[in-house]
C-alpha atoms as an extended CHARMM CRD file, in Angstrom:
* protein
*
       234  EXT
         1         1  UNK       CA             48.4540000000       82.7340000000       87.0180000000  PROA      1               0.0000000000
         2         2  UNK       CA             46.3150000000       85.1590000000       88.7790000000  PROA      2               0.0000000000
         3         3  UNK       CA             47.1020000000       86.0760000000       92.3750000000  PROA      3               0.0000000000
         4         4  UNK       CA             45.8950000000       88.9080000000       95.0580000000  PROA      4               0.0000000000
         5         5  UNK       CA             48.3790000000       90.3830000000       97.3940000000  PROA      5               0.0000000000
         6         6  UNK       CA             46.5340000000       92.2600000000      100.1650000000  PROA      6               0.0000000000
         7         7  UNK       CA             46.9520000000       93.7310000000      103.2860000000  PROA      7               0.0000000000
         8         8  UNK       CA             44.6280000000       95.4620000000      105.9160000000  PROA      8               0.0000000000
         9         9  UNK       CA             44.7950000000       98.4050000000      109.0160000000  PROA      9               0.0000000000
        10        10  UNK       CA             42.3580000000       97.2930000000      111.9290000000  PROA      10              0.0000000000
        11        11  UNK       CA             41.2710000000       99.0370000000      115.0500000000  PROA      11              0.0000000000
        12        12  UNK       CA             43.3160000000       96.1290000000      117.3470000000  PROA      12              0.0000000000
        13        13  UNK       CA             44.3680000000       92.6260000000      116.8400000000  PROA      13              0.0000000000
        14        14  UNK       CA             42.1690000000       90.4430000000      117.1930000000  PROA      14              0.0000000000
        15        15  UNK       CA             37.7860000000       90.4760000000      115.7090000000  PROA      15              0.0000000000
        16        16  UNK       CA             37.1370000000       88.5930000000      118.6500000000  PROA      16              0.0000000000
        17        17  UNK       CA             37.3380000000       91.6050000000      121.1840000000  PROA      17              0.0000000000
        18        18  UNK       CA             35.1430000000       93.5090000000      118.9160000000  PROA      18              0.0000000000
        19        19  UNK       CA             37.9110000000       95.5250000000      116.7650000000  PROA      19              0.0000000000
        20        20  UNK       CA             36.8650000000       95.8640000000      112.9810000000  PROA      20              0.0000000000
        21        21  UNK       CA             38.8720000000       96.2440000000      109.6960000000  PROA      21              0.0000000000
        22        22  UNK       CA             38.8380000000      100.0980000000      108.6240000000  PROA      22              0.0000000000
        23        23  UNK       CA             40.7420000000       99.8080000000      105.3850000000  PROA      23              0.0000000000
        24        24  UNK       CA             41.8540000000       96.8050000000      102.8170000000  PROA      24              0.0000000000
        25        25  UNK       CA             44.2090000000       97.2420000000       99.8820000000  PROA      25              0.0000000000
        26        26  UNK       CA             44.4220000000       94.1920000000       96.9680000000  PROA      26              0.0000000000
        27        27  UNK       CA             47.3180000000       94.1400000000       94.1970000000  PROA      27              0.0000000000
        28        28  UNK       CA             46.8770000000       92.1800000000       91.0650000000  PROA      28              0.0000000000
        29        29  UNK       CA             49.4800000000       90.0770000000       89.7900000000  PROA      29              0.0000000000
        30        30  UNK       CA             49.2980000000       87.7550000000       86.7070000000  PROA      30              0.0000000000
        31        31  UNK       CA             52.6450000000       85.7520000000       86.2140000000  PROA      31              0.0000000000
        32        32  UNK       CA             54.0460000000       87.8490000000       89.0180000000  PROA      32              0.0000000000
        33        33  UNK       CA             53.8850000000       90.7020000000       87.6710000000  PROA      33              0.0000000000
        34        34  UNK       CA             51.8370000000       93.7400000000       89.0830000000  PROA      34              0.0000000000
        35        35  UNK       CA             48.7860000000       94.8740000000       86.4700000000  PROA      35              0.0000000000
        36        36  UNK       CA             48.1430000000       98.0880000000       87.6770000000  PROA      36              0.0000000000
        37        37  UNK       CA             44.7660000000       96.9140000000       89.0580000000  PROA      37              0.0000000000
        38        38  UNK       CA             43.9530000000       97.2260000000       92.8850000000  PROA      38              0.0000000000
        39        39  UNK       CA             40.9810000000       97.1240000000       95.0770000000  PROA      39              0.0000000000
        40        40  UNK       CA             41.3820000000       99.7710000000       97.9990000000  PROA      40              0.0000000000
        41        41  UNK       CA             38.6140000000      101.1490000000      100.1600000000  PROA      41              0.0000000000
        42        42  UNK       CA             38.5670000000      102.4640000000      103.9390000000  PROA      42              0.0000000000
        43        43  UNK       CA             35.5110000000      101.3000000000      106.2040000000  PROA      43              0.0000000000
        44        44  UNK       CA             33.6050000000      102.5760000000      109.3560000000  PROA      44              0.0000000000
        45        45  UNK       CA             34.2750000000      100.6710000000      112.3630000000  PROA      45              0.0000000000
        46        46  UNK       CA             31.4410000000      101.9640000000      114.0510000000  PROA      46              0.0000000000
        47        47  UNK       CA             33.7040000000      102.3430000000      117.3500000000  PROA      47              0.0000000000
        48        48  UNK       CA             36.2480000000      104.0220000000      118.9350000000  PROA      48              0.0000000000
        49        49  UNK       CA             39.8970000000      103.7710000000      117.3930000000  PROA      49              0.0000000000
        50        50  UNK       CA             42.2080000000      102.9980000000      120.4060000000  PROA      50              0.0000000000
        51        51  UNK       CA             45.6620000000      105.4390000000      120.0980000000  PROA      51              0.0000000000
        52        52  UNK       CA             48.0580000000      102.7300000000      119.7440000000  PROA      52              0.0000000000
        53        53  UNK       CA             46.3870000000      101.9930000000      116.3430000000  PROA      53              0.0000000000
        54        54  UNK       CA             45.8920000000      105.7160000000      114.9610000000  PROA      54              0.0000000000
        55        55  UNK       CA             49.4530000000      105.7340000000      116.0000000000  PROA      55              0.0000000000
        56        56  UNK       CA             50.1830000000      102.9770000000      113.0960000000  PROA      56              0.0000000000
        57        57  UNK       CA             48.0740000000      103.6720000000      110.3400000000  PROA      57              0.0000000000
        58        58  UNK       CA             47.1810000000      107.6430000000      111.4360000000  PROA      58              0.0000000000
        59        59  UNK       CA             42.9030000000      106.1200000000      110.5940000000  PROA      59              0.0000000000
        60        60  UNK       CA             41.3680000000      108.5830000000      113.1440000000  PROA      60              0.0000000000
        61        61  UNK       CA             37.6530000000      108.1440000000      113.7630000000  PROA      61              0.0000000000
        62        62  UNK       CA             36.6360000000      111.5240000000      112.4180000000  PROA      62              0.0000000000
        63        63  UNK       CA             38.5540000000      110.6240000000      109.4980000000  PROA      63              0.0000000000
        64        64  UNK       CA             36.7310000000      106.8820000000      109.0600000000  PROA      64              0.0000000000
        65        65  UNK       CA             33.2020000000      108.7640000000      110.7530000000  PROA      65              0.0000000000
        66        66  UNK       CA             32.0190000000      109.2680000000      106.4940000000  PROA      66              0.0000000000
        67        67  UNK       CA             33.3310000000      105.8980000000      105.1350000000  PROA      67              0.0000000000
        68        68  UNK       CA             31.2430000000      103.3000000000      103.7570000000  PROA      68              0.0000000000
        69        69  UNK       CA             30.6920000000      100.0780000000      105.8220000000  PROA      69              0.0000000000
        70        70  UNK       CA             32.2820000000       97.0240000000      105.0690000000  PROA      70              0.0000000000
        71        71  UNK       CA             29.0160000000       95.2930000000      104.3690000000  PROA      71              0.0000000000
        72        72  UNK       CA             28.5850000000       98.0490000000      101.3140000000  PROA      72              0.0000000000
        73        73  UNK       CA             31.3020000000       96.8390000000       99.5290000000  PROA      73              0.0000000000
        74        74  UNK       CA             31.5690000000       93.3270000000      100.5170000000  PROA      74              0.0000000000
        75        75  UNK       CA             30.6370000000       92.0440000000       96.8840000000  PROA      75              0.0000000000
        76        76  UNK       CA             32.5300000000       94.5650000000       94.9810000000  PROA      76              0.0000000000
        77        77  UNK       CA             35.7690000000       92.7740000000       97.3360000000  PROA      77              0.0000000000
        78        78  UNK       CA             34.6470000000       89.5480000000       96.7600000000  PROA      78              0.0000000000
        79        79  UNK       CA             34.4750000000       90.1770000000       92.6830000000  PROA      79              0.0000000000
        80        80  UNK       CA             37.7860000000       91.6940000000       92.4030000000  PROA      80              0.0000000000
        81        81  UNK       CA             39.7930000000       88.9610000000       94.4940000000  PROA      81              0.0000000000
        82        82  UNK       CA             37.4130000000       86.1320000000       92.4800000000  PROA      82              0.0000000000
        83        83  UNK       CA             39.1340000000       82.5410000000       93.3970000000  PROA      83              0.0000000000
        84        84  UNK       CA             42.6280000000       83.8840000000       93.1300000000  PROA      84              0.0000000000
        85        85  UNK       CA             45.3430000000       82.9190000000       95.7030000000  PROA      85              0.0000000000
        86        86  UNK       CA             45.5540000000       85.6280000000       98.4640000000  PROA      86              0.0000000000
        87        87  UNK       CA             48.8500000000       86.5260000000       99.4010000000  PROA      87              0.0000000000
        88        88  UNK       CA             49.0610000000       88.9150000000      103.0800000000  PROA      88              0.0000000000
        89        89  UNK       CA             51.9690000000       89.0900000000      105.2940000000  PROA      89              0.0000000000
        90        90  UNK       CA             51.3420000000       86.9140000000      108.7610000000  PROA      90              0.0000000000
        91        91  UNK       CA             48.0710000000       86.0920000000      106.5620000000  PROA      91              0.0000000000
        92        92  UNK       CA             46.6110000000       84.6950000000      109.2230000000  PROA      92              0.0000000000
        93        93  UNK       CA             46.0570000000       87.7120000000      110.7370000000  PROA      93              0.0000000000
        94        94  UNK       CA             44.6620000000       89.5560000000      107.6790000000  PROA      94              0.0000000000
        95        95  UNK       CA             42.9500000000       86.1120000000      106.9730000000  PROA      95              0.0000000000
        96        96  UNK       CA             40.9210000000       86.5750000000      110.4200000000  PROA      96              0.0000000000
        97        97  UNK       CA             39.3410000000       90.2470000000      110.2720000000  PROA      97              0.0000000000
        98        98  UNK       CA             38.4370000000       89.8190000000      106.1830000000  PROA      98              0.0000000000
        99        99  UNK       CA             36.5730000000       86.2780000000      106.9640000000  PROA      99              0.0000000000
       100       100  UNK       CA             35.2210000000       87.9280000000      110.4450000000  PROA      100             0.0000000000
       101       101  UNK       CA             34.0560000000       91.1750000000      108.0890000000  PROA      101             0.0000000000
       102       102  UNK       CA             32.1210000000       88.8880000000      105.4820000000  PROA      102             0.0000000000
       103       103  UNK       CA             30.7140000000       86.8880000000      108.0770000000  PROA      103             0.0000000000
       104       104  UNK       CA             29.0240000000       89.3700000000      110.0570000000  PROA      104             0.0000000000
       105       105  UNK       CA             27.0640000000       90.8020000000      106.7300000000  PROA      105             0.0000000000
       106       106  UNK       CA             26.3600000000       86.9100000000      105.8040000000  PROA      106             0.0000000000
       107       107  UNK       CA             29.1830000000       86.0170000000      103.4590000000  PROA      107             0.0000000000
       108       108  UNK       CA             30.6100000000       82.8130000000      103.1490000000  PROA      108             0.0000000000
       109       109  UNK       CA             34.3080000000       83.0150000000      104.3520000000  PROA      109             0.0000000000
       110       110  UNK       CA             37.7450000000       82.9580000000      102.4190000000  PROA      110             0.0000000000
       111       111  UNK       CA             38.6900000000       79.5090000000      102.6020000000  PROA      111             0.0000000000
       112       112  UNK       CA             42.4180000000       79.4890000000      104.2060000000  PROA      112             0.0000000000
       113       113  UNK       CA             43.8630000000       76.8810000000      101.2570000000  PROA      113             0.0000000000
       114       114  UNK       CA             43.9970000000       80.0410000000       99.2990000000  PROA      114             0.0000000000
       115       115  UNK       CA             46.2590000000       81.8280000000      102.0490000000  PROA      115             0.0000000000
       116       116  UNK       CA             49.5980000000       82.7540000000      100.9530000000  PROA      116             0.0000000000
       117       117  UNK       CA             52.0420000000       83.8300000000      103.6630000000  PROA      117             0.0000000000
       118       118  UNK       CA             55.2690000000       85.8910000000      102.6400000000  PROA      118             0.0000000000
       119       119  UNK       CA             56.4100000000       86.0710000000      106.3000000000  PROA      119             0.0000000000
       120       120  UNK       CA             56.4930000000       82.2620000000      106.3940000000  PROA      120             0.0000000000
       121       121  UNK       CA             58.2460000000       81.8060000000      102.9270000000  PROA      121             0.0000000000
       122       122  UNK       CA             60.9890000000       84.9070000000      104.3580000000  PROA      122             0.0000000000
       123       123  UNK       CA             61.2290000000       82.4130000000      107.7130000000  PROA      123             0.0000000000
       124       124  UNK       CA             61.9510000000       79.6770000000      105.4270000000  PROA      124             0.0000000000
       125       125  UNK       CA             64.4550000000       81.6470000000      103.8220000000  PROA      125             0.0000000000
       126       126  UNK       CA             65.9240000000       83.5040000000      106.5660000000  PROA      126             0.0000000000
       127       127  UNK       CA             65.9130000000       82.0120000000      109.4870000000  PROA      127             0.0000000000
       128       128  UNK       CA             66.9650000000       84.0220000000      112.6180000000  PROA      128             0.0000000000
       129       129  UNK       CA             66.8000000000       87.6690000000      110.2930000000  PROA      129             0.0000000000
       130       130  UNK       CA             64.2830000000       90.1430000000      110.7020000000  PROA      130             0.0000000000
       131       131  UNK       CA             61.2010000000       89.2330000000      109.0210000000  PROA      131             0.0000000000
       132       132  UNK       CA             59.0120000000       92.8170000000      109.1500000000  PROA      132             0.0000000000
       133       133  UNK       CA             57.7940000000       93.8470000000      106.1110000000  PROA      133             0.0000000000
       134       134  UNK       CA             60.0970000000       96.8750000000      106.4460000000  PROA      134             0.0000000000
       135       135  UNK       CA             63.3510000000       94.8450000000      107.2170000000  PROA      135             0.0000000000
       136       136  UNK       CA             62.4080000000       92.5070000000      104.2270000000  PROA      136             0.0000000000
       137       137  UNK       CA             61.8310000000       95.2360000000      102.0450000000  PROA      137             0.0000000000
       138       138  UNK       CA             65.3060000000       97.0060000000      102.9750000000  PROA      138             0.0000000000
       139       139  UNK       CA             67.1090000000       93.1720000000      102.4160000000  PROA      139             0.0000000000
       140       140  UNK       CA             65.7860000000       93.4060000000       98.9030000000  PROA      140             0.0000000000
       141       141  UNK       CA             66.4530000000       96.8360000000       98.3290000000  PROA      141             0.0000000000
       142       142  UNK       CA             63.0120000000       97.5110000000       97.3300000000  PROA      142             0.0000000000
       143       143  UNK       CA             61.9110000000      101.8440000000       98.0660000000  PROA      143             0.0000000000
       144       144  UNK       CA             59.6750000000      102.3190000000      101.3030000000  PROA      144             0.0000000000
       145       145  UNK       CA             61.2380000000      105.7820000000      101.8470000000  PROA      145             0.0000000000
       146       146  UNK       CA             57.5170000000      107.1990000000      100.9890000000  PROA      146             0.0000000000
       147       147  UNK       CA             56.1240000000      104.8820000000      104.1610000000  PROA      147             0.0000000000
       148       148  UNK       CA             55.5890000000      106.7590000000      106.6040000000  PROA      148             0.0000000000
       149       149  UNK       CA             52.6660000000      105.0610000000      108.5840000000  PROA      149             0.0000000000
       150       150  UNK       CA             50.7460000000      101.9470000000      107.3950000000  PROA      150             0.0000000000
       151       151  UNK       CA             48.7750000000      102.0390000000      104.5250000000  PROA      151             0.0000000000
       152       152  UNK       CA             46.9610000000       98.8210000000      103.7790000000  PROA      152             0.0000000000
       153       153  UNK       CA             47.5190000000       99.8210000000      100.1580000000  PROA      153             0.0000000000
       154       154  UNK       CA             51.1630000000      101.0590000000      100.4050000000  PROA      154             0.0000000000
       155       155  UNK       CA             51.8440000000       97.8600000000      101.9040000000  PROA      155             0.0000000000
       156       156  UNK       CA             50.3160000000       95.4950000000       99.6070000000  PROA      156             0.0000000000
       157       157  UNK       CA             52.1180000000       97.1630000000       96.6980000000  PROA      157             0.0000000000
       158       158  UNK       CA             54.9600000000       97.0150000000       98.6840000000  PROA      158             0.0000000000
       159       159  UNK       CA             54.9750000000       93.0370000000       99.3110000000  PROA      159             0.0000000000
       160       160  UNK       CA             53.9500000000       92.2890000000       95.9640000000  PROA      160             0.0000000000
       161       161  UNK       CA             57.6560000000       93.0890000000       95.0130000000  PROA      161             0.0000000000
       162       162  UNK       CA             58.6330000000       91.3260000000       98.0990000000  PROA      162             0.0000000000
       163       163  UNK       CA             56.5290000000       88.4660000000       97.3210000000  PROA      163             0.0000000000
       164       164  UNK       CA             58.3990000000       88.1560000000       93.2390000000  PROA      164             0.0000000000
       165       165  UNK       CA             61.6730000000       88.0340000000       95.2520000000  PROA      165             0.0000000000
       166       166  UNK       CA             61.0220000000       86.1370000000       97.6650000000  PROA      166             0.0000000000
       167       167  UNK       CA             59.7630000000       83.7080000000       95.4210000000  PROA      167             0.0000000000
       168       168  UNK       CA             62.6110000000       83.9270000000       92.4250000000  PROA      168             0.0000000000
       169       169  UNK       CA             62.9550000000       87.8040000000       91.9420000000  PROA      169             0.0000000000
       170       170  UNK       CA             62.2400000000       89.1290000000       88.4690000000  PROA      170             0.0000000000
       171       171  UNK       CA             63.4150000000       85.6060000000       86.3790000000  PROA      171             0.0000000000
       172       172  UNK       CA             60.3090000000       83.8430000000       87.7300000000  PROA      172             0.0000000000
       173       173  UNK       CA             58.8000000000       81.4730000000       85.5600000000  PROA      173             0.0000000000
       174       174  UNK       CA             61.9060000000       81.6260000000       83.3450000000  PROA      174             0.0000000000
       175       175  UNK       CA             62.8710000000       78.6270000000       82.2030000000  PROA      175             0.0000000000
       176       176  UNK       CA             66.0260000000       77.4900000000       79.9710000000  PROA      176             0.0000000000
       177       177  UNK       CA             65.6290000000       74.3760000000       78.1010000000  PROA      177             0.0000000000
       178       178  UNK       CA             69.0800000000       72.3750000000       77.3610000000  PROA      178             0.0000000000
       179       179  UNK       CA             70.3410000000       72.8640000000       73.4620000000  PROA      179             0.0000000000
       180       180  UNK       CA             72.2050000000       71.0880000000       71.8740000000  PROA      180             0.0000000000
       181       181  UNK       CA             75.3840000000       72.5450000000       70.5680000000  PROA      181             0.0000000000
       182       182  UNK       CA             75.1560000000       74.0730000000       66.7560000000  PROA      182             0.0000000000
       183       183  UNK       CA             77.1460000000       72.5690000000       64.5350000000  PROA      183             0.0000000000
       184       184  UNK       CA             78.8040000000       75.6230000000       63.2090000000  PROA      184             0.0000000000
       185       185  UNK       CA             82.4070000000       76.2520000000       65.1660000000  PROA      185             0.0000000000
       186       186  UNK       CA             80.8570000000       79.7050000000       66.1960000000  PROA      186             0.0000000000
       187       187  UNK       CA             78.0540000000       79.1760000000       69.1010000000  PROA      187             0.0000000000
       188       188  UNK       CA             75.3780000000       81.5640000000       70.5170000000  PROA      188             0.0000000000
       189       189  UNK       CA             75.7860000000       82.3460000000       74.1720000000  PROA      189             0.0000000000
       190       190  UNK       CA             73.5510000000       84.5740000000       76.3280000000  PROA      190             0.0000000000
       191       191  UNK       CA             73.5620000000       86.0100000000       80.0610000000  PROA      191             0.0000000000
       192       192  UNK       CA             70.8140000000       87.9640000000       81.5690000000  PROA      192             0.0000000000
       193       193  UNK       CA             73.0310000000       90.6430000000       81.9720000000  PROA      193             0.0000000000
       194       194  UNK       CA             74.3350000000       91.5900000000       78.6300000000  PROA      194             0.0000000000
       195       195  UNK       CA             73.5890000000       91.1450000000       74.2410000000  PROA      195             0.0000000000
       196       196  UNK       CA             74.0750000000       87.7970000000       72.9820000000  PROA      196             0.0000000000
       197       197  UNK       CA             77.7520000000       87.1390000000       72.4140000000  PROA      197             0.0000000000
       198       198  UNK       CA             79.4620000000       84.7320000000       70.0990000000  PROA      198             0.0000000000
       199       199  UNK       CA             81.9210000000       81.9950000000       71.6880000000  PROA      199             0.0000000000
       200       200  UNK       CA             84.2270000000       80.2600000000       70.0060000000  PROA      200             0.0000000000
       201       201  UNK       CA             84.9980000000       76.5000000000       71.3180000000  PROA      201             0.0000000000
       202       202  UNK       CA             88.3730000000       75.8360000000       73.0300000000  PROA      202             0.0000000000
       203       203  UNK       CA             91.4760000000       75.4030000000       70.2780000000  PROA      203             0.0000000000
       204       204  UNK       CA             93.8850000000       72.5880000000       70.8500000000  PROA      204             0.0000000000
       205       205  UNK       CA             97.3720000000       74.4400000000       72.1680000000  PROA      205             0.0000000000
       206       206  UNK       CA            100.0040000000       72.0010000000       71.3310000000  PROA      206             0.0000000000
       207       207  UNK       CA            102.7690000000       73.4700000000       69.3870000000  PROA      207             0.0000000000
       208       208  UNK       CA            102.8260000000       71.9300000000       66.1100000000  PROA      208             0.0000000000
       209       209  UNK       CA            106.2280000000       69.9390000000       65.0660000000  PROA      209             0.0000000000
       210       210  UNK       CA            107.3670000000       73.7640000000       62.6320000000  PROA      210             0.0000000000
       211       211  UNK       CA            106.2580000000       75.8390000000       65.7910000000  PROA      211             0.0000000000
       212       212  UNK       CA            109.2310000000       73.5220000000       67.8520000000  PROA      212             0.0000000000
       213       213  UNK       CA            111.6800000000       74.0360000000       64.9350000000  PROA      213             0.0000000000
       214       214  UNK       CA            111.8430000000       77.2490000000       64.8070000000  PROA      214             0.0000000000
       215       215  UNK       CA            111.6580000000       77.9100000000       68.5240000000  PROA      215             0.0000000000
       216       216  UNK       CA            114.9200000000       75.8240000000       69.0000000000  PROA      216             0.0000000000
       217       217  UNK       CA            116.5520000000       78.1050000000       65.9390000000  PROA      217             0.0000000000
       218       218  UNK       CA            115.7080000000       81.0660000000       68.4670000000  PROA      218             0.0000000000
       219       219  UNK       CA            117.1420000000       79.6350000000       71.0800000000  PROA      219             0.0000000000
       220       220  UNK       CA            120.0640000000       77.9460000000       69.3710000000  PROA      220             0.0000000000
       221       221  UNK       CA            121.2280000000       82.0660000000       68.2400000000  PROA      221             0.0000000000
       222       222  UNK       CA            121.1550000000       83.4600000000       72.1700000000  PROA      222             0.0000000000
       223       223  UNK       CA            124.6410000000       84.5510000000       73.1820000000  PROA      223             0.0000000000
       224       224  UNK       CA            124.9210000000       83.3730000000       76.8760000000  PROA      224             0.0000000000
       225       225  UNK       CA            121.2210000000       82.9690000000       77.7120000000  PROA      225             0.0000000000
       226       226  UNK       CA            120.3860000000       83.4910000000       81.4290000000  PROA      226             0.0000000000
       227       227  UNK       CA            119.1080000000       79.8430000000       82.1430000000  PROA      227             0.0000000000
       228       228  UNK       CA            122.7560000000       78.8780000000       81.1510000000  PROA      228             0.0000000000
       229       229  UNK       CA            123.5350000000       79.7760000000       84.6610000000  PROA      229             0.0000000000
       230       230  UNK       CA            121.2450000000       78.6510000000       86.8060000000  PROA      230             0.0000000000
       231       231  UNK       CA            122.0710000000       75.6640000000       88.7910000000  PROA      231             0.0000000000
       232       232  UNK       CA            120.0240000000       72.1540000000       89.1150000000  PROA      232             0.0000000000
       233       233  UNK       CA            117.0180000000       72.0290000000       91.6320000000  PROA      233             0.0000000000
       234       234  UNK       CA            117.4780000000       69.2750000000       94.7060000000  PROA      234             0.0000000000
């Protein structure tokens, strides 16, 4: 299964008092596992960038000033995420500026069935915790000591190994069908933790009627055995 984990850095929060998307970053996955392929690109906003938002992501204006538009590289987007599920942290919010951005250079938008959201699957599985990408990461010991401001690609390869826990960690997909036991007294046994060990089935631990006899010889040549002394419970 083919899936897109993305994430963006915008001028403000919201498209609808005019801030733009200045940078996008896509992770492949295929069975859960990242591929190595990614779709990154920064955009010009063509407007200011507001402080509290170069404070973030660090995207100044001058910076942004020799980027392409979003327009120029709409299709190349649009080929690389193909009809895969999208998965984006809050997704709604990521889900808003990409479908705002293909809509103002007449593309038809993202439809939202495809929208994957990690920070409702973490609310569903921790409710009342922290649910930040950065707190997340830190519950699932995954590295963010190289994130130092928001990246939109950073942070996409970052929740792709948030979204594989989140949604069964590194066994995903791994399924163990019920066997039989082997006929031979000597069965196979396996852990995900260590080689394939051999385990032998439980042994009856009666003492046999010889094992009794020559126990009670023992006992019978013990010259004043200490249970001789003790006295009767009750």
């Amino acid at each position: 299964m083919r899936e897109i984990v993305f994430d963006t850095e915008t001028t403000g929060l919201s498209p609808k008092d005019g801030h733009r998307m200045v940078e996008i970053g896509c992770v492949e996955l295929i069975n859960k596992v990242d591929t190595g392929r990614h779709f990154h690109a920064y955009f010009n906003p063509d407007r200011s960038m507001p402080s509290e938002a170069e404070a973030v992501h660090g995207l100044s204006v001058t910076f942004l000033s020799d980027k392409p538009r979003f327009d120029l590289l709409a299709a190349d987007l649009l080929a690389f995420i193909g009809d895969s599920p999208l998965v984006a942290h809050n997704a709604t919010f990521d889900f808003g500026f990409l479908n705002w951005e293909l809509d103002c250079c007449g593309h038809p938008p993202v439809c939202t069935t495809r929208m994957v959201d990690t920070l409702a699957i973490a609310r569903t599985r921790h409710p009342g915790a922290k649910h930040s990408l950065d707190a997340l990461c830190t519950r699932y010991g995954i590295d963010r000591s190289h994130r130092v401001k928001h990246g939109a690609l950073l942070d996409a390869q970052l929740l792709a190994q948030l979204y594989v826990e989140l949604t069964g960690g590194r066994q995903i997909g791994f399924a163990l069908k019920a066997e039989k036991p082997a006929d031979h007294p000597l069965r196979q046994a396996t852990s995900a933790s260590s080689r394939p060990t051999m385990v032998r089935p439980a042994r009856a631990h009666s003492a046999l009627p010889a094992e009794l006899a020559r126990h009670a010889a023992f006992i019978s040549d013990l010259a004043d055995p200490l249970w001789a002394h003790a006295k009767p419970l009750g």
